[in-house]
C-alpha positions, 0 to 999 in steps of 0.5 A: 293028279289035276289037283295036285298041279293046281296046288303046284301051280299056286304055290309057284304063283305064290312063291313069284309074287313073294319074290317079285315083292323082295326084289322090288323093296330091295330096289326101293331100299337102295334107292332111298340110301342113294337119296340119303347119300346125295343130301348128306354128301 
């Protein structure tokens, strides 16, 4: 039982950096779009 719950527990590590990651590119990618905005406007 120990052992399954640390491999529940990793993966939920896992899957919260690899969600943590998207969120943080998608914020990045908007704003360089908000910054290609301001140059070309």
């Amino acid at each position: 039982q120990g052992k399954g719950f640390t491999k529940m527990g990793n993966l939920d590590s896992r899957h919260n950096t690899c969600a943590q990651m998207l969120m943080g590119w998608q914020r990045g990618l908007s704003l360089d779009i908000g910054n290609i905005n301001k140059q070309y406007t």
